[in-house]
PDB file of N, CA, C and O in Angstrom:
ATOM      1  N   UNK A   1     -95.851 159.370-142.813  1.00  0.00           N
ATOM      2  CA  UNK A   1     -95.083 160.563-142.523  1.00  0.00           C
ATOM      3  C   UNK A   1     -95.191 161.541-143.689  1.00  0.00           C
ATOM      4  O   UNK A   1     -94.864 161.242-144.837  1.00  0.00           O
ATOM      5  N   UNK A   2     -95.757 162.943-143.256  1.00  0.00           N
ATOM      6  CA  UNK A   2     -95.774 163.683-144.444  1.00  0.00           C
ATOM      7  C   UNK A   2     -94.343 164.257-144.566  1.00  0.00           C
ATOM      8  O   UNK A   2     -93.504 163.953-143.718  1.00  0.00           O
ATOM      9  N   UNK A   3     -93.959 165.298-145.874  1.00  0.00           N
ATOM     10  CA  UNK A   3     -92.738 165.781-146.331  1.00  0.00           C
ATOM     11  C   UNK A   3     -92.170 166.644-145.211  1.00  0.00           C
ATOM     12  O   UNK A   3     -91.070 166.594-144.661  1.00  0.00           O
ATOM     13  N   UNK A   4     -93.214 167.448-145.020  1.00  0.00           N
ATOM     14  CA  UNK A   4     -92.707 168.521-143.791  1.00  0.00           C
ATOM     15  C   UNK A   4     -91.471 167.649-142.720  1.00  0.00           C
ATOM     16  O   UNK A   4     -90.251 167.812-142.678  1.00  0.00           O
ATOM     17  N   UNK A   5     -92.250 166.814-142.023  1.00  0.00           N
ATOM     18  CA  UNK A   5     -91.690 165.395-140.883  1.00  0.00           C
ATOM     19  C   UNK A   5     -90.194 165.448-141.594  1.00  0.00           C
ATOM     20  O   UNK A   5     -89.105 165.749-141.107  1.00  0.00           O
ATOM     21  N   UNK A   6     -90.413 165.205-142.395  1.00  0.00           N
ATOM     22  CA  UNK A   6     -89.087 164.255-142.909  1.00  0.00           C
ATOM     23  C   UNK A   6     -87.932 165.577-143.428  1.00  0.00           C
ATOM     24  O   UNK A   6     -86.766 165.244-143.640  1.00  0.00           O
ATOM     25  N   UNK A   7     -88.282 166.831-143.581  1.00  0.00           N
ATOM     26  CA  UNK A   7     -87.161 167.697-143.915  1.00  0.00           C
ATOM     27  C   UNK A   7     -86.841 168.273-142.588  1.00  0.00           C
ATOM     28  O   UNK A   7     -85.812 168.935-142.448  1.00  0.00           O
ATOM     29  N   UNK A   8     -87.723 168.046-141.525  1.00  0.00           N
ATOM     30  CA  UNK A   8     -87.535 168.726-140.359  1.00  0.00           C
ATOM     31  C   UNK A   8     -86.456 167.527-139.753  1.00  0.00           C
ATOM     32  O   UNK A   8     -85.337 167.844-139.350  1.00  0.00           O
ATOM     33  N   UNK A   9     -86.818 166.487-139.749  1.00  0.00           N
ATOM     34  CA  UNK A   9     -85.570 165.446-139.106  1.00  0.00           C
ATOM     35  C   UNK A   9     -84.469 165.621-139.864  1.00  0.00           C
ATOM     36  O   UNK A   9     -83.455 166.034-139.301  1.00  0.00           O
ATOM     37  N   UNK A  10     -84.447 165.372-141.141  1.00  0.00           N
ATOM     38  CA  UNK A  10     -83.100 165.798-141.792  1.00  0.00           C
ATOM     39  C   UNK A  10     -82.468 167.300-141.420  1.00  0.00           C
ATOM     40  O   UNK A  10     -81.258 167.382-141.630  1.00  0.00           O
ATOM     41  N   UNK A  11     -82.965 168.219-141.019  1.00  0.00           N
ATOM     42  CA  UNK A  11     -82.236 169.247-140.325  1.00  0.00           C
ATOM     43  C   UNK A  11     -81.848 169.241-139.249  1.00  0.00           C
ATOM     44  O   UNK A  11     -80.783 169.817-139.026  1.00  0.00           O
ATOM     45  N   UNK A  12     -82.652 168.508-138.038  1.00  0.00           N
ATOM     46  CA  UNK A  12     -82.468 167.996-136.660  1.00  0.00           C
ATOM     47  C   UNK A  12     -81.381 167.520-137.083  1.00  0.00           C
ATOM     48  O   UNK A  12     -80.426 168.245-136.806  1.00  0.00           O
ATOM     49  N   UNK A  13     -81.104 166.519-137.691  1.00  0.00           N
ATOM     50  CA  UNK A  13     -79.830 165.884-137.485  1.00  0.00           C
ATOM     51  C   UNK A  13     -78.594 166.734-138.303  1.00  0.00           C
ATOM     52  O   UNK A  13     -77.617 167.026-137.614  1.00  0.00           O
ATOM     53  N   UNK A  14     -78.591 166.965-139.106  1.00  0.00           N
ATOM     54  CA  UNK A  14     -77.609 167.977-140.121  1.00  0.00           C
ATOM     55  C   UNK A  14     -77.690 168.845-138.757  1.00  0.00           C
ATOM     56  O   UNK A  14     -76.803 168.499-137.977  1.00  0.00           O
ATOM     57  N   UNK A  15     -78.250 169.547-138.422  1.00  0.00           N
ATOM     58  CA  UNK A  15     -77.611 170.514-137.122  1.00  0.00           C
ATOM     59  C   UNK A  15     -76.445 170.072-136.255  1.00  0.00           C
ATOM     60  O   UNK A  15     -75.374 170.565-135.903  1.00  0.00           O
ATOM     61  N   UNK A  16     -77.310 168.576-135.997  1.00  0.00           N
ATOM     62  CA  UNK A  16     -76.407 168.167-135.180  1.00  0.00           C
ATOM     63  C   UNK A  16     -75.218 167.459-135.235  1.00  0.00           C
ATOM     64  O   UNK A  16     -74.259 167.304-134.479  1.00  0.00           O
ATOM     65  N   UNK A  17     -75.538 167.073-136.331  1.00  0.00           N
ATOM     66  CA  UNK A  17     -73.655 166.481-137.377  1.00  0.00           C
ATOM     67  C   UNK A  17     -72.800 167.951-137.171  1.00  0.00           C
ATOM     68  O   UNK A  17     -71.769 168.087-136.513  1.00  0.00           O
ATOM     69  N   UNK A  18     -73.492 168.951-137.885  1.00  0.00           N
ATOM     70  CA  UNK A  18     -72.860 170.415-137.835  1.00  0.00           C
ATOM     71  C   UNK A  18     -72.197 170.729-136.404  1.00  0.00           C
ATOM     72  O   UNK A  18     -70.979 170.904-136.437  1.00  0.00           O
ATOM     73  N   UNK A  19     -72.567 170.784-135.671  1.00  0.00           N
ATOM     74  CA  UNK A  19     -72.189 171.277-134.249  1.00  0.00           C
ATOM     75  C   UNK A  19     -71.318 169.992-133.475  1.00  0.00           C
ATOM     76  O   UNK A  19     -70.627 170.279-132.498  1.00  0.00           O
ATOM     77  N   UNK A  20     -71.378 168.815-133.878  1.00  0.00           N
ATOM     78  CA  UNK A  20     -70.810 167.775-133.266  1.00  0.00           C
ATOM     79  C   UNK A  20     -69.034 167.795-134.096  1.00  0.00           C
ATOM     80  O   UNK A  20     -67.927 167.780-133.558  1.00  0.00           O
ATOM     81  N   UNK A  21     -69.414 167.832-135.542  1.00  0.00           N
ATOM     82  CA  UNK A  21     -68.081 167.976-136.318  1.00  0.00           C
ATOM     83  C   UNK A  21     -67.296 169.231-136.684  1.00  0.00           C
ATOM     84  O   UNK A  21     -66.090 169.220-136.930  1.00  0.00           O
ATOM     85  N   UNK A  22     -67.955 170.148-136.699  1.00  0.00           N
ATOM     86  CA  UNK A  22     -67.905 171.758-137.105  1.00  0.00           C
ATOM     87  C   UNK A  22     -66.996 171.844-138.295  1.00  0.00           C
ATOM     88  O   UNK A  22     -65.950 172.485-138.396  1.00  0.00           O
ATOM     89  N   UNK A  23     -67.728 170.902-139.381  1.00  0.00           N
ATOM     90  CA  UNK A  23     -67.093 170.846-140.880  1.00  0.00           C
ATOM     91  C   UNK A  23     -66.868 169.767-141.664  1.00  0.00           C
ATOM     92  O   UNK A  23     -66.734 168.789-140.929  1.00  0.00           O
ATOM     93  N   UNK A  24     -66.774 169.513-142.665  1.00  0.00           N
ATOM     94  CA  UNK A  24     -66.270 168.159-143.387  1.00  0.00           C
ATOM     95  C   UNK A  24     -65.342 169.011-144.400  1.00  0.00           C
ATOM     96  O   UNK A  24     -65.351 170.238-144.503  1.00  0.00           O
ATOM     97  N   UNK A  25     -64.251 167.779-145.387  1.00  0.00           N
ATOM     98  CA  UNK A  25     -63.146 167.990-146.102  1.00  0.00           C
ATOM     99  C   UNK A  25     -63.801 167.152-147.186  1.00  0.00           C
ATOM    100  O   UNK A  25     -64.652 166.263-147.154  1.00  0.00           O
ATOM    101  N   UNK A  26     -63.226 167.643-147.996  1.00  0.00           N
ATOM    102  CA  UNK A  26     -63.494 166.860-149.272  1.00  0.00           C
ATOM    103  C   UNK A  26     -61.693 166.843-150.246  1.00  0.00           C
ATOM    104  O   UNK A  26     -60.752 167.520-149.832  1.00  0.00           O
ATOM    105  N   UNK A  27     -61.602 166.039-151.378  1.00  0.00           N
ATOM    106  CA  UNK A  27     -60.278 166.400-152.562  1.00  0.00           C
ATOM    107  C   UNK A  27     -60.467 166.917-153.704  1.00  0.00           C
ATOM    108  O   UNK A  27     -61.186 166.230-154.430  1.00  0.00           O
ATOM    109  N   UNK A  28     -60.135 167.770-154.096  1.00  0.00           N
ATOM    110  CA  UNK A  28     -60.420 168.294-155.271  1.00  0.00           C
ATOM    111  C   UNK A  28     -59.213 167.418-156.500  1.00  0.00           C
ATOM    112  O   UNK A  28     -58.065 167.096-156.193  1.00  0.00           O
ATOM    113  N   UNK A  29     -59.793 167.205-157.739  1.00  0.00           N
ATOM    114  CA  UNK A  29     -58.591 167.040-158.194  1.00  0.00           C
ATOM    115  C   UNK A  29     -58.478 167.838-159.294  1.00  0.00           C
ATOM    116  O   UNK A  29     -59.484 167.913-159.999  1.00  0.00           O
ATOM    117  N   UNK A  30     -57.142 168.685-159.744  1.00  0.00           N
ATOM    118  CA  UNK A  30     -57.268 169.532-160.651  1.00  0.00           C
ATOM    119  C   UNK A  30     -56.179 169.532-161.360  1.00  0.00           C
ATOM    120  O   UNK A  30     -55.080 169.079-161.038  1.00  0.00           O
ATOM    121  N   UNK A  31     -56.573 170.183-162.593  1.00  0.00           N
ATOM    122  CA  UNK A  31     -54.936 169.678-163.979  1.00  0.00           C
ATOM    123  C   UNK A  31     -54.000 171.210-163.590  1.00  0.00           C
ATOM    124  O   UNK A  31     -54.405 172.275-164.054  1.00  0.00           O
ATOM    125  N   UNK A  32     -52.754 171.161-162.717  1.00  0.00           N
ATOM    126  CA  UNK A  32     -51.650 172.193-162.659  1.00  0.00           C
ATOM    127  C   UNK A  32     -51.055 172.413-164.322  1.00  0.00           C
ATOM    128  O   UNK A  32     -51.199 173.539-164.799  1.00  0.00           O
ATOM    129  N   UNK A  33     -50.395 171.334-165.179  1.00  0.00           N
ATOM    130  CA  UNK A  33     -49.668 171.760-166.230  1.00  0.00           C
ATOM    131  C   UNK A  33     -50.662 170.461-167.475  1.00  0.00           C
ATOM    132  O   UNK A  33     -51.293 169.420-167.295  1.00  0.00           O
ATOM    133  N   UNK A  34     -50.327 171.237-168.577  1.00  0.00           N
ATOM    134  CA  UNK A  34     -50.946 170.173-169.677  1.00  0.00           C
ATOM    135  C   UNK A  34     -50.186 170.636-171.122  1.00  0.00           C
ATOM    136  O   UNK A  34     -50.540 171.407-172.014  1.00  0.00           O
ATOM    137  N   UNK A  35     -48.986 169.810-170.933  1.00  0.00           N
ATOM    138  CA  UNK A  35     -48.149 169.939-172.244  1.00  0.00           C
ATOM    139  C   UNK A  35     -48.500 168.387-173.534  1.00  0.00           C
ATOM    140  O   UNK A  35     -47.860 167.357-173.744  1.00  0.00           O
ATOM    141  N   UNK A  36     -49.509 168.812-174.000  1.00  0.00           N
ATOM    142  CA  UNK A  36     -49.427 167.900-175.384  1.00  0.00           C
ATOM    143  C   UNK A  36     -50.384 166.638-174.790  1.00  0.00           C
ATOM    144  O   UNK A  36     -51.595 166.760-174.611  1.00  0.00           O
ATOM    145  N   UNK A  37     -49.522 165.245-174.484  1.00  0.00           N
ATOM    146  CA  UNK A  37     -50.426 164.444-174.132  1.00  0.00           C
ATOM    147  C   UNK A  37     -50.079 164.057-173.045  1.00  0.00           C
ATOM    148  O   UNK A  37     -50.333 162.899-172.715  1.00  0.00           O
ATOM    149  N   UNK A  38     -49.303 165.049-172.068  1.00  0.00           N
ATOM    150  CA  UNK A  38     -49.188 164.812-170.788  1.00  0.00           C
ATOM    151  C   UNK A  38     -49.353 166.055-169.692  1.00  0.00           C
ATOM    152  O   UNK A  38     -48.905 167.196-169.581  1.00  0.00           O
ATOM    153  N   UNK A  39     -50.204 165.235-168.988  1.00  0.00           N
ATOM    154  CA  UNK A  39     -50.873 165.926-168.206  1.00  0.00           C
ATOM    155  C   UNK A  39     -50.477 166.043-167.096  1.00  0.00           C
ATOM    156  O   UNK A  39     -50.121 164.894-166.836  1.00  0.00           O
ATOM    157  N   UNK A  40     -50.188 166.925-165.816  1.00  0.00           N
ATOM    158  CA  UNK A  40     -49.937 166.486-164.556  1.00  0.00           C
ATOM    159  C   UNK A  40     -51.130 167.341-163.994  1.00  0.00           C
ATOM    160  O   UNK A  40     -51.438 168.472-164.370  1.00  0.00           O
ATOM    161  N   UNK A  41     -51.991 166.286-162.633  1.00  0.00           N
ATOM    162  CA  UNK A  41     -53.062 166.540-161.662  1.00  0.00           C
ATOM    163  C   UNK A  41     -52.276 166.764-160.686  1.00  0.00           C
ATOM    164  O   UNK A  41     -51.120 166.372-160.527  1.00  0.00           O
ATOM    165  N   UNK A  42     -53.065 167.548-159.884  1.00  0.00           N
ATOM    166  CA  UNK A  42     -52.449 168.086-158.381  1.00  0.00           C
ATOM    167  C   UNK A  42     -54.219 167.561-157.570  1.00  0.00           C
ATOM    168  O   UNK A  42     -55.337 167.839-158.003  1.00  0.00           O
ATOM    169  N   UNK A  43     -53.870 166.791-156.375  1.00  0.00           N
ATOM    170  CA  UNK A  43     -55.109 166.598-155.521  1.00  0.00           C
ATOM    171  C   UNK A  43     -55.095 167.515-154.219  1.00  0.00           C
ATOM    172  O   UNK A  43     -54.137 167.451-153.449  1.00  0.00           O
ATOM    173  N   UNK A  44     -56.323 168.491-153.949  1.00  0.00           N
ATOM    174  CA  UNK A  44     -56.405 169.584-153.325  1.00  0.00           C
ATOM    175  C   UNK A  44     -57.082 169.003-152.152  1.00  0.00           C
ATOM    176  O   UNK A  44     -57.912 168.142-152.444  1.00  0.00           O
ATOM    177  N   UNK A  45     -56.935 169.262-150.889  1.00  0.00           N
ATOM    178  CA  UNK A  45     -57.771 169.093-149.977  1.00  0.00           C
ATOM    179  C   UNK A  45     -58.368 170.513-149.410  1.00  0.00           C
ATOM    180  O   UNK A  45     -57.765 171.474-148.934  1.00  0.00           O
ATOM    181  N   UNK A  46     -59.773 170.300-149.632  1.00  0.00           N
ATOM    182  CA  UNK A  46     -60.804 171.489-149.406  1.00  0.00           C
ATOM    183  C   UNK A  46     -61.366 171.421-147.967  1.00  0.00           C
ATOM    184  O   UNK A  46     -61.706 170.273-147.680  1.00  0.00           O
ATOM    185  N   UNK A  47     -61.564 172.349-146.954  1.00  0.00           N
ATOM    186  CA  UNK A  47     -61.798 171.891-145.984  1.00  0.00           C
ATOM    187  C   UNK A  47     -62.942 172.840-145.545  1.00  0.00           C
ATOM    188  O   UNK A  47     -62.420 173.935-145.337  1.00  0.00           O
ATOM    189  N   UNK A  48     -64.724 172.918-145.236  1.00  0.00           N
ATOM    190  CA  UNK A  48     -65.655 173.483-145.122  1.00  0.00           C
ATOM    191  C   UNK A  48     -65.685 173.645-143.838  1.00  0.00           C
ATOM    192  O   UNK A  48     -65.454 172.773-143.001  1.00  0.00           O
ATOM    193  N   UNK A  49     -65.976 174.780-143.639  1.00  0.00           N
ATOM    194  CA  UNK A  49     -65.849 174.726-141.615  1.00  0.00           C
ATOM    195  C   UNK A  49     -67.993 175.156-141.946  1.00  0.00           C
ATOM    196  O   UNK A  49     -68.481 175.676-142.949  1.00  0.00           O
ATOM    197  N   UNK A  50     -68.724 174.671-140.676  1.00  0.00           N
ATOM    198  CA  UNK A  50     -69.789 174.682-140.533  1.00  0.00           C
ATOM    199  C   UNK A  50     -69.936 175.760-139.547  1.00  0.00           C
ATOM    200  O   UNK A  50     -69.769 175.323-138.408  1.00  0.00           O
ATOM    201  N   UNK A  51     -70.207 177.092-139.592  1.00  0.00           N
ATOM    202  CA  UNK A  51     -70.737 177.747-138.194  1.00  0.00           C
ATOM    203  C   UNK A  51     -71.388 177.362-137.146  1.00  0.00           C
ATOM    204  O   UNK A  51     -72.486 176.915-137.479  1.00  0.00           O
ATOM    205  N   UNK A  52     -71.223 177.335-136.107  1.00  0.00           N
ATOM    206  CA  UNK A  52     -71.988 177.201-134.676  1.00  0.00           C
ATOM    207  C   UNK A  52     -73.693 177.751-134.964  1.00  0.00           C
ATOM    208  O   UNK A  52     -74.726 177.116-134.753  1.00  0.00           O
ATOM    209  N   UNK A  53     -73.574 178.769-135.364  1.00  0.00           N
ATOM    210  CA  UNK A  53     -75.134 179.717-135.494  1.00  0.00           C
ATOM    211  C   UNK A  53     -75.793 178.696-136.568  1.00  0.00           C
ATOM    212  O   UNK A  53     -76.812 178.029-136.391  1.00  0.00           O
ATOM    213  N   UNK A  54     -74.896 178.732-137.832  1.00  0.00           N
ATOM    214  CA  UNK A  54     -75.993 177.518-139.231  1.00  0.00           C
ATOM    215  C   UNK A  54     -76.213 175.923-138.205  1.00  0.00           C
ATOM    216  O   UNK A  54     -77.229 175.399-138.660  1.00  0.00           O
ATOM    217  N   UNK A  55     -75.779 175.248-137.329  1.00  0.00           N
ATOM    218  CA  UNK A  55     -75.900 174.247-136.798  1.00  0.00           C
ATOM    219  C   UNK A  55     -76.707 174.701-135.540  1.00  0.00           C
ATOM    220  O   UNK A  55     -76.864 173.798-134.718  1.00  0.00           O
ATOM    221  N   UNK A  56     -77.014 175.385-135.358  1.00  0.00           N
ATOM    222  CA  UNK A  56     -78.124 175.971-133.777  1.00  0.00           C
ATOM    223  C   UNK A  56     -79.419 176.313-134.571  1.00  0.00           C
ATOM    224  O   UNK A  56     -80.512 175.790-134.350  1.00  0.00           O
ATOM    225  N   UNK A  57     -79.138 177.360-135.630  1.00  0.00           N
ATOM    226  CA  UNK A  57     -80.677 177.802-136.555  1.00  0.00           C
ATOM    227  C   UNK A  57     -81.214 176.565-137.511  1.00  0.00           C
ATOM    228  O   UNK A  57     -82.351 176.616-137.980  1.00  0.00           O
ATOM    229  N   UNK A  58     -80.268 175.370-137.792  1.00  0.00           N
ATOM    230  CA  UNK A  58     -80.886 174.064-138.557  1.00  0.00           C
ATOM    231  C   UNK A  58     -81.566 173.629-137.303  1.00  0.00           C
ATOM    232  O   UNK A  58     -82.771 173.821-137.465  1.00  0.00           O
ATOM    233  N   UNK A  59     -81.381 173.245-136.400  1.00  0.00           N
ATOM    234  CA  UNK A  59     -82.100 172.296-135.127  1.00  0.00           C
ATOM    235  C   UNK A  59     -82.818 173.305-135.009  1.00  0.00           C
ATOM    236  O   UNK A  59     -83.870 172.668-134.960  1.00  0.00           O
ATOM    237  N   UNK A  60     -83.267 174.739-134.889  1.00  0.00           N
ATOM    238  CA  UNK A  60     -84.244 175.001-134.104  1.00  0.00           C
ATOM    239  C   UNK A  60     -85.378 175.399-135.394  1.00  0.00           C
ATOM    240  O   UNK A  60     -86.589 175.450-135.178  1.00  0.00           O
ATOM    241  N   UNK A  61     -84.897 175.609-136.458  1.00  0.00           N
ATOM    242  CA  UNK A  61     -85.854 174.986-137.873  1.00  0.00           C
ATOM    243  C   UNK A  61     -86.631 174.327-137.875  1.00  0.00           C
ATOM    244  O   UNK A  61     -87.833 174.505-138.071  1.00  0.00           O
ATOM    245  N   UNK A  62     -85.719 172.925-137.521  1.00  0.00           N
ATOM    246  CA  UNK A  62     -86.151 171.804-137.752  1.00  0.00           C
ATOM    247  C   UNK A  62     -87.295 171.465-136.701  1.00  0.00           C
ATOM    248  O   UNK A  62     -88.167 170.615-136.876  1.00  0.00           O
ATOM    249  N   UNK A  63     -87.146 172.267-135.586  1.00  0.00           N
ATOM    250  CA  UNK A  63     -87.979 171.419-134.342  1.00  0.00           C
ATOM    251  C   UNK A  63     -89.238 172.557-134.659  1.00  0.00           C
ATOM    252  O   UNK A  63     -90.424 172.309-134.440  1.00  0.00           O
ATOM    253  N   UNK A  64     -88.833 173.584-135.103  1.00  0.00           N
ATOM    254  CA  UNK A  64     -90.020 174.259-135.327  1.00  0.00           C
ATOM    255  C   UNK A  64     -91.265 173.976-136.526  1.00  0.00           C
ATOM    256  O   UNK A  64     -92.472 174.216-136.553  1.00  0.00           O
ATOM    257  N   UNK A  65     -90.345 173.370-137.440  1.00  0.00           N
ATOM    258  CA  UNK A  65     -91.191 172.291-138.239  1.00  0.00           C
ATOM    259  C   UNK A  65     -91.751 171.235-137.916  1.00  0.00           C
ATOM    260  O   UNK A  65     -92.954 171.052-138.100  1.00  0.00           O
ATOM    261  N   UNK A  66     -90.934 170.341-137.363  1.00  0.00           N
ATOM    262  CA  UNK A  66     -91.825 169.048-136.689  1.00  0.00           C
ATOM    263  C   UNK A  66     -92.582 169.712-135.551  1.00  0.00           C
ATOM    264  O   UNK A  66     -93.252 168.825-135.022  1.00  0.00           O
ATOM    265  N   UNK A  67     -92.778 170.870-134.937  1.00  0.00           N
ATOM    266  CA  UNK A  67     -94.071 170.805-134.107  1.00  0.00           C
ATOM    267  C   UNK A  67     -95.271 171.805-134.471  1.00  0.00           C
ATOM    268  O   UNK A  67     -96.144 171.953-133.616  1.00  0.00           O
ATOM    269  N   UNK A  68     -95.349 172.334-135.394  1.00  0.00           N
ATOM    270  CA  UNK A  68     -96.260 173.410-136.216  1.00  0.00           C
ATOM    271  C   UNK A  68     -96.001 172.876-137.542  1.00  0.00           C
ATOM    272  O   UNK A  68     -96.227 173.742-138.387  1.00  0.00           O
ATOM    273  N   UNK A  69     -95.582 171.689-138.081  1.00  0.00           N
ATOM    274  CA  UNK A  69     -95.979 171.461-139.399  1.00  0.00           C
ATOM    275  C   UNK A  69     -97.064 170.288-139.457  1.00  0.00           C
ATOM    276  O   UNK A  69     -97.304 169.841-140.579  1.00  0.00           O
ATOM    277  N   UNK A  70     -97.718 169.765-138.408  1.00  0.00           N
ATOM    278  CA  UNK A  70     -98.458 168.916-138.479  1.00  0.00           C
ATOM    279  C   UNK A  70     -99.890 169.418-138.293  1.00  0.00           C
ATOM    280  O   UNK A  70    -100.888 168.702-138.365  1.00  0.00           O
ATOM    281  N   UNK A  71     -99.874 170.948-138.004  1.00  0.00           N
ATOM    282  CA  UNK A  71    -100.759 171.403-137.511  1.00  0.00           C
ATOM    283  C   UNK A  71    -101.773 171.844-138.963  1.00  0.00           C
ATOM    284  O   UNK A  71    -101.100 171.756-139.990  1.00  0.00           O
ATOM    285  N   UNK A  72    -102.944 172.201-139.164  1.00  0.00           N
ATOM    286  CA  UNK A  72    -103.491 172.748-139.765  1.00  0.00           C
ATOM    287  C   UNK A  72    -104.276 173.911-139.726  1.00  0.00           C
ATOM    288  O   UNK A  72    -105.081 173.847-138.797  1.00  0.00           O
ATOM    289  N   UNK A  73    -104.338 174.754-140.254  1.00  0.00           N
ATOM    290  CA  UNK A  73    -104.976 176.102-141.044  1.00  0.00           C
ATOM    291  C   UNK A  73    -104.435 176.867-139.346  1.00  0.00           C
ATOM    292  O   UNK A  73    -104.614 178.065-139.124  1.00  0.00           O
TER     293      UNK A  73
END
């Protein structure tokens, strides 16, 4: 399998994680106050929304790579 193959499936599917979940969350953790040798963290929840269009233009990327990237000159 050449490189092309393999970034084109990894977008096929990232499209389709994208459009199936329409986002992932992650925690941030970050220092609110820091008096001396005490510290207080606050844990943030970050939440990424994925567009419909970035999850439609990754799959049709991707398929446009796996079928004109095998091709030559």
């Amino acid at each position: 399998m050449n490189p092309v193959k393999i970034v084109a499936m990894v977008l096929i599917v990232a499209g389709i994680l994208g459009l199936l979940y329409g986002g992932f969350s992650y925690t941030k953790d970050t220092t609110a106050v820091k008096l001396g040798p005490i510290e207080l963290s606050v844990k943030e929840k970050q939440t990424v929304n994925v567009p419909v269009w970035a999850g439609v233009g990754a799959i049709v990327v991707g398929a446009l790579l796996l079928v004109l990237g095998g091709k030559k000159g």
